[in-house]
N, C-alpha and C positions, 0 to 999 in steps of 0.2 A: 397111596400106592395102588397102582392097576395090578392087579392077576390076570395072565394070560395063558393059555396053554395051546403051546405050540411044539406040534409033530410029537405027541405024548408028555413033551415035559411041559412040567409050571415054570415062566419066569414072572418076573416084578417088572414094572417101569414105574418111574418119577412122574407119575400124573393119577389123576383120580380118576377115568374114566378113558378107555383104550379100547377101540373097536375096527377090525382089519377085514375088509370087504375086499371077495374077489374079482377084480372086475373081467378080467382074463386070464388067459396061458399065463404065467409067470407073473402077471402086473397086480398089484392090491393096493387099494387105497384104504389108507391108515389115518383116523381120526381121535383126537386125544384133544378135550377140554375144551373142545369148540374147533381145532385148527383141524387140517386136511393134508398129507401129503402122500406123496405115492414111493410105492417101494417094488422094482423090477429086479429078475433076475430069476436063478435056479436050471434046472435042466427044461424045466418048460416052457421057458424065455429061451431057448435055444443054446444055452452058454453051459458053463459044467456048476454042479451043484455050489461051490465055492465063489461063483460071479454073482455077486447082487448089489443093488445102486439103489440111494437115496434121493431123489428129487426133492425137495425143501423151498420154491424160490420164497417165503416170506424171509427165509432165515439166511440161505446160502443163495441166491439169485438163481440163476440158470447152471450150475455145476451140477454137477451126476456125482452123488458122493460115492467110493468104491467100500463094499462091506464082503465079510466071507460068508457070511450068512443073514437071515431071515431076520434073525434075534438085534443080530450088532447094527442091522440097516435101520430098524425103528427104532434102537436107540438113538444113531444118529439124530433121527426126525424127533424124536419127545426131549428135547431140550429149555430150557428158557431162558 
């Protein structure tokens, strides 16, 4: 289990190493046990805090998965 803390809280995810890089406004790429995927959204992506999207393609191909937050989008992405 990875420890994270995000916007002051701790959560868990299902992987042993989890590291979330900003790469810009609203866009971070999210790296867990070797894989990469990217997680957009929030008010600094331009949308309201509650808009956030999962890009995944090893897992989910080219879909924009829809998440209400930060938390629930890399969940999406830390699957196996």
């Amino acid at each position: 289990m990875a420890l994270v803390k995000i916007n002051g809280r701790t959560h868990y995810f299902d992987c042993r190493e989890l590291e979330i890089t900003k790469v810009s406004s609203g866009r971070y790429e999210v790296t867990f046990d070797g894989r990469t995927f990217s997680v957009i959204g929030g008010r600094e992506s331009g949308g309201a805090k509650n808009e956030w999207f999962c890009h995944y393609p090893l897992m989910y191909g080219e879909q924009w998965l829809p998440a209400k937050s930060m938390v629930e989008a890399i969940r999406l992405g830390v699957v196996y």
